[in-house]
VOMIKE-619363 format. One record per atom (N, C-alpha, C, O): residue number from 1; x, y, z; residue in one letter; atom name. Coordinates in steps of 0.05 Angstrom, whole numbers, plus 5000, padded with zeros to 4 digits. Each point is the difference from the previous one (the first is absolute). Example, Ala and Ser with C-alpha at 12.3 -4.5 7.8 and 13.67 -1.06 7.14 Angstrom:
+-------+------+------+------+-------+-------+
| torse |    X |    Y |    Z | mikol | ketor |
+-------+------+------+------+-------+-------+
|     1 | 5264 | 4886 | 5156 |     A |     N |
|     1 | 4982 | 5024 | 5000 |     A |    CA |
|     1 | 5018 | 5024 | 5000 |     A |     C |
|     1 | 5021 | 5000 | 5013 |     A |     O |
|     2 | 4972 | 5021 | 4973 |     S |     N |
|     2 | 5016 | 5024 | 5001 |     S |    CA |
|     2 | 4985 | 5022 | 5014 |     S |     C |
|     2 | 5010 | 5022 | 5004 |     S |     O |
+-------+------+------+------+-------+-------+
//
This chain:
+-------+------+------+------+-------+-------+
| torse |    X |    Y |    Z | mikol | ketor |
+-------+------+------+------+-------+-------+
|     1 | 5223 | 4592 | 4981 |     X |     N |
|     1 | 5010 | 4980 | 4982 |     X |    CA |
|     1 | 5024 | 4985 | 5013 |     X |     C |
|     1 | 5020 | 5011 | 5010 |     X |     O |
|     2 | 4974 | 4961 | 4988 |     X |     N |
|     2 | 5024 | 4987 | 5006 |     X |    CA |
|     2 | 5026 | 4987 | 4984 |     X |     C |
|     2 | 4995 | 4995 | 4977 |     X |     O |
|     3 | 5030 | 4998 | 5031 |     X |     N |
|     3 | 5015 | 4993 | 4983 |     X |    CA |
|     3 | 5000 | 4959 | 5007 |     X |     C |
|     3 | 5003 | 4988 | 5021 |     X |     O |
|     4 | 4993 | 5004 | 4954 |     X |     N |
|     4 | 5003 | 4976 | 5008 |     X |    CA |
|     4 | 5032 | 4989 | 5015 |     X |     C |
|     4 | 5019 | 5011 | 4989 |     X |     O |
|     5 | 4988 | 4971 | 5033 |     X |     N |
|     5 | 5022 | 4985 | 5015 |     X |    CA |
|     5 | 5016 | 4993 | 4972 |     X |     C |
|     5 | 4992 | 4996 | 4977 |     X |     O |
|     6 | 5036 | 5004 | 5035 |     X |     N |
|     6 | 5012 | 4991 | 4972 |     X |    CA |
|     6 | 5001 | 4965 | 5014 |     X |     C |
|     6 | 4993 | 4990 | 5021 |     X |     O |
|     7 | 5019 | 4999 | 4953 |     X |     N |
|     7 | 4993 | 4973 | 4995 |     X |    CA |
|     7 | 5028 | 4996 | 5011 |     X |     C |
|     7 | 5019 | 5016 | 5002 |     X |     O |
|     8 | 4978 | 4952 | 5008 |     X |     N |
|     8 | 5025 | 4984 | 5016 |     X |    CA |
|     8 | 4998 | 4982 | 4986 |     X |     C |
|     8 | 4978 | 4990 | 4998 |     X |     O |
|     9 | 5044 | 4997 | 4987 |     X |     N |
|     9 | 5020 | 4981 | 4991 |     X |    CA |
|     9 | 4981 | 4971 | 5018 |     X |     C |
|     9 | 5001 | 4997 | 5025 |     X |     O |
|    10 | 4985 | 4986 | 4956 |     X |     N |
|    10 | 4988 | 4975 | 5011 |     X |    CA |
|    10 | 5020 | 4986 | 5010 |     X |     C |
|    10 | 4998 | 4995 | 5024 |     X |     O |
|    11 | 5018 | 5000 | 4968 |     X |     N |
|    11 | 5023 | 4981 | 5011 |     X |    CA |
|    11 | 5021 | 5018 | 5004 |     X |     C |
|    11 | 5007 | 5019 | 4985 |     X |     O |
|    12 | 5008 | 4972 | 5043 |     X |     N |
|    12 | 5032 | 5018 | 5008 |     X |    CA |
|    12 | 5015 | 4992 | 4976 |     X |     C |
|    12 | 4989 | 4983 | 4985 |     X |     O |
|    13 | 5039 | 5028 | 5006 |     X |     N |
|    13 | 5010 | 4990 | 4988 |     X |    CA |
|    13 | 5019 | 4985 | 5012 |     X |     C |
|    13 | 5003 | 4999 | 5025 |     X |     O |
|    14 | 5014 | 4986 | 4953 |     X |     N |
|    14 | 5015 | 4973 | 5014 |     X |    CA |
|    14 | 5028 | 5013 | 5012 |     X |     C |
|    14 | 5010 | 5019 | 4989 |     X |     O |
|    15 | 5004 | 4968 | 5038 |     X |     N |
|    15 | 5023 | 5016 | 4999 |     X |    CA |
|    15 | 5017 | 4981 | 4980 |     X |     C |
|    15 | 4994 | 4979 | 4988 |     X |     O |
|    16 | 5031 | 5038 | 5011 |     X |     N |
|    16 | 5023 | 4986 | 4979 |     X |    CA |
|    16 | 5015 | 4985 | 5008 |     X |     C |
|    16 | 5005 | 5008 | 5023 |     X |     O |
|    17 | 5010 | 4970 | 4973 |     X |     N |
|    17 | 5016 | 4981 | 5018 |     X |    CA |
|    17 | 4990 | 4975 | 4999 |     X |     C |
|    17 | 4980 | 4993 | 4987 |     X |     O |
|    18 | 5034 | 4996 | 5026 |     X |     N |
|    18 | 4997 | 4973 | 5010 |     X |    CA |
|    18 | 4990 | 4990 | 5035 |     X |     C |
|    18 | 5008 | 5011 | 5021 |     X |     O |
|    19 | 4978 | 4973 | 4978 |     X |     N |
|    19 | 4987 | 4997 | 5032 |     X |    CA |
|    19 | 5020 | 4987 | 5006 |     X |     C |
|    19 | 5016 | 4987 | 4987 |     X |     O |
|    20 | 4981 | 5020 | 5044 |     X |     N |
|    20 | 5024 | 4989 | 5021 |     X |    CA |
|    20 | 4994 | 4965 | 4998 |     X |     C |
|    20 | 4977 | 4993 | 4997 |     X |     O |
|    21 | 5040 | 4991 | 5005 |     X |     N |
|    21 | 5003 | 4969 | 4998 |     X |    CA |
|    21 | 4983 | 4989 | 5022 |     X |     C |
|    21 | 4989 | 4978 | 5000 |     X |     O |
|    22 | 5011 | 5041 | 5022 |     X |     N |
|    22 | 4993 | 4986 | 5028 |     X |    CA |
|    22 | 4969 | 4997 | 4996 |     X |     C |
|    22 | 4986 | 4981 | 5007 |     X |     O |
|    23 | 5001 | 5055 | 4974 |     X |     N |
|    23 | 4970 | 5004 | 4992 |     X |    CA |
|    23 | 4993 | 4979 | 4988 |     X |     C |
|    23 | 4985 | 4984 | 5011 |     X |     O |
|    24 | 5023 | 5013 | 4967 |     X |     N |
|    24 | 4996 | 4974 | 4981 |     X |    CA |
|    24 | 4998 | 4966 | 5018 |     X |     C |
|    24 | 4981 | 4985 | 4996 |     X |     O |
|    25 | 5038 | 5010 | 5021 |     X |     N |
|    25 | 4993 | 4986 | 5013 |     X |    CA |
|    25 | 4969 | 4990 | 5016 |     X |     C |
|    25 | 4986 | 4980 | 4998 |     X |     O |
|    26 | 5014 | 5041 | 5016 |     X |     N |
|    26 | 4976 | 5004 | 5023 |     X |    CA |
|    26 | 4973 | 5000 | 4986 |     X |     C |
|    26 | 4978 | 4994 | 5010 |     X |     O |
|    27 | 5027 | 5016 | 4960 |     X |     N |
|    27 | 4983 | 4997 | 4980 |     X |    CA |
|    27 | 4994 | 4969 | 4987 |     X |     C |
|    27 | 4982 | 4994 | 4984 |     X |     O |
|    28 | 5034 | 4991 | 5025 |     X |     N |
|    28 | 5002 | 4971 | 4982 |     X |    CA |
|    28 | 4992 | 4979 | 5018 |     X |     C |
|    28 | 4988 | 4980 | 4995 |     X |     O |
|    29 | 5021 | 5031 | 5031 |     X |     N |
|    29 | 4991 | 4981 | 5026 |     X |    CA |
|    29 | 4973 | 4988 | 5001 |     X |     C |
|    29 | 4997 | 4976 | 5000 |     X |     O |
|    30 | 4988 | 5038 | 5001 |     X |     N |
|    30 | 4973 | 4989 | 5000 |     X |    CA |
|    30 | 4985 | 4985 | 4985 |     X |     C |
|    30 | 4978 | 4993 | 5008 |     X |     O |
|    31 | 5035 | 4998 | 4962 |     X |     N |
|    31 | 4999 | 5001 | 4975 |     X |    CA |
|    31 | 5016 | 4964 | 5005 |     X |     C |
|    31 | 4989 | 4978 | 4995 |     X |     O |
|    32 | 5037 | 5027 | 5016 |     X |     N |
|    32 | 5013 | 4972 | 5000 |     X |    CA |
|    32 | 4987 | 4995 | 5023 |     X |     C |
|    32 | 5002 | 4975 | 4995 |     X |     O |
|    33 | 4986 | 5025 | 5027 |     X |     N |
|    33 | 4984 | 4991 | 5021 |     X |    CA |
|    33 | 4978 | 4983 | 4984 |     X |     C |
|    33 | 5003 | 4977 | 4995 |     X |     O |
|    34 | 4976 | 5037 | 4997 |     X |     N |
|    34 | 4981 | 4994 | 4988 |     X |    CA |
|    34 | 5002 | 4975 | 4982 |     X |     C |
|    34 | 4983 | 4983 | 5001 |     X |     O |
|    35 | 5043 | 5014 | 4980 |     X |     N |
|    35 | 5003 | 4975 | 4983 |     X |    CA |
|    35 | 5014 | 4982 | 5019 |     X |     C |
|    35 | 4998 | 4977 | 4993 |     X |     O |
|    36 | 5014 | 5026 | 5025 |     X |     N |
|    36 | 5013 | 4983 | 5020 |     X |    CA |
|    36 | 4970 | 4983 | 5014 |     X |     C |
|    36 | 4999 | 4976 | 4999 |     X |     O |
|    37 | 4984 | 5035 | 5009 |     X |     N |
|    37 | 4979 | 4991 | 5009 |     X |    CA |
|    37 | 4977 | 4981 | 4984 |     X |     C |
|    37 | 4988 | 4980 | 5005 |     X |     O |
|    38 | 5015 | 5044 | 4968 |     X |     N |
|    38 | 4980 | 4982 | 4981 |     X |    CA |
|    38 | 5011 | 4970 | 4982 |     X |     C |
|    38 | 4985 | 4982 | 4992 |     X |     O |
|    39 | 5041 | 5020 | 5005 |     X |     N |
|    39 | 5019 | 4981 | 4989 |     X |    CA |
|    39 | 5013 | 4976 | 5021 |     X |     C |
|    39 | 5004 | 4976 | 4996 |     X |     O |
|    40 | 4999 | 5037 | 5023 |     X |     N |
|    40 | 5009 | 4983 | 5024 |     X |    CA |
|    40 | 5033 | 5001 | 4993 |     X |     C |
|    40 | 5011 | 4982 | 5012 |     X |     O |
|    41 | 5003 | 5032 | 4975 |     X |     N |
|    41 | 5031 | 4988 | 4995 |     X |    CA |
|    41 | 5015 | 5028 | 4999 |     X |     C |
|    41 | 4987 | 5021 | 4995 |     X |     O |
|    42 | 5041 | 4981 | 5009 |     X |     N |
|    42 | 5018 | 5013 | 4997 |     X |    CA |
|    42 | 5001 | 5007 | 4967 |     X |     C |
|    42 | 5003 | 5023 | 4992 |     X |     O |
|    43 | 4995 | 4962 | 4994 |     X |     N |
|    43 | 5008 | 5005 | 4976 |     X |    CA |
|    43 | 4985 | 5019 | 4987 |     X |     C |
|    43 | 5014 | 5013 | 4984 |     X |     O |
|    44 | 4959 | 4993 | 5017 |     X |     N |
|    44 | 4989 | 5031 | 4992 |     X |    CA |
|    44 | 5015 | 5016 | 5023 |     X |     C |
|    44 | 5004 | 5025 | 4998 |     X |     O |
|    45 | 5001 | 4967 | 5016 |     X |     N |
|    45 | 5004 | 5032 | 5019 |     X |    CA |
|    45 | 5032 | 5004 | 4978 |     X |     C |
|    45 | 5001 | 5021 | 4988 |     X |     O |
|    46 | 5018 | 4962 | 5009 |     X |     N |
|    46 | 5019 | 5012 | 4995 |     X |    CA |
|    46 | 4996 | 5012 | 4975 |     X |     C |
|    46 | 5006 | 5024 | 4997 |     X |     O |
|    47 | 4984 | 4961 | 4981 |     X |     N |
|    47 | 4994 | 5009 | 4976 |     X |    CA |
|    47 | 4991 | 5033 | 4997 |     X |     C |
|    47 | 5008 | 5016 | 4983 |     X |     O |
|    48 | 4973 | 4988 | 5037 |     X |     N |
|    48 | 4993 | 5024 | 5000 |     X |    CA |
|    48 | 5016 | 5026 | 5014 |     X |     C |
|    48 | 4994 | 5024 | 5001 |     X |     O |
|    49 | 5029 | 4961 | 5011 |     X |     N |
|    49 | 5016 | 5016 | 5012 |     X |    CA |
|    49 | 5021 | 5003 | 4988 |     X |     C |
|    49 | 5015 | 5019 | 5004 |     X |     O |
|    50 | 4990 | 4960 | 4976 |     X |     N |
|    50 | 5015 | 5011 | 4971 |     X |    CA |
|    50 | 4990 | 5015 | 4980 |     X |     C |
|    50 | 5012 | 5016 | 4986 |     X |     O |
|    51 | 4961 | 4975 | 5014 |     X |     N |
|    51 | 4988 | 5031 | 4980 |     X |    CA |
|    51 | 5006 | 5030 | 5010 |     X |     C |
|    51 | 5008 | 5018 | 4985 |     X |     O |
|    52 | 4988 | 4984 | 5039 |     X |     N |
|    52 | 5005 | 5019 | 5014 |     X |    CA |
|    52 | 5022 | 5020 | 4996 |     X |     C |
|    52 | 5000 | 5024 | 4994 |     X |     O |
|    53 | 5024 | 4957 | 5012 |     X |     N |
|    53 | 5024 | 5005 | 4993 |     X |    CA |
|    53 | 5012 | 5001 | 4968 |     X |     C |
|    53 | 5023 | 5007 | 4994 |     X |     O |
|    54 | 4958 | 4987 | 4989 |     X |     N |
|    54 | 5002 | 5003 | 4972 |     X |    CA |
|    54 | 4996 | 5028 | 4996 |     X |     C |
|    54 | 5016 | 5015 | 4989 |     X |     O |
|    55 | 4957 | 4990 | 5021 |     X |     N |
|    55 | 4993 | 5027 | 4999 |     X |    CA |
|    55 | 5020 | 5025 | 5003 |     X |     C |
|    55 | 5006 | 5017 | 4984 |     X |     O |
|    56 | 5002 | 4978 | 5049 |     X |     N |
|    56 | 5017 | 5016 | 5012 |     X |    CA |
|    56 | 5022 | 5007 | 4984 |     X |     C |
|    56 | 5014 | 5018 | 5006 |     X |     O |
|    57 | 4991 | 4964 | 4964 |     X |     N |
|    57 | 5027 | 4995 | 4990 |     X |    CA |
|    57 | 5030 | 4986 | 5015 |     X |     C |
|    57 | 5024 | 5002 | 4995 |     X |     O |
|    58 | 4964 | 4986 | 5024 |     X |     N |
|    58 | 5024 | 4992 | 5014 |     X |    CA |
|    58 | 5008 | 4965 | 4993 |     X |     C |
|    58 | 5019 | 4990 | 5010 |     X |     O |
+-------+------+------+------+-------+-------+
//
């Protein structure tokens, strides 16, 4: 007779805190690239780099 595997947690859990500013960045980059390209203008890139910084609370 066998014992069934115990079960693992589908998702890790979240750590606690706040992400480092620099993470969040490197995370946004590609994101303000992308509308820089599709828009042609600075003005989404900054917009979204003020969202960014909304987020961050800063």
């Amino acid at each position: 007779m066998t014992h069934p595997a115990p079960r693992r947690p589908t998702f890790a859990p979240r750590r606690a805190g706040r992400r480092h500013p620099l993470v969040a960045t490197l995370m946004a980059l590609p994101l303000a690239a992308l509308l820089l390209l599709v828009f042609d203008g600075w003005e989404t890139v900054a917009t979204q780099a003020s969202s960014v910084g909304a987020m961050l609370g800063r």
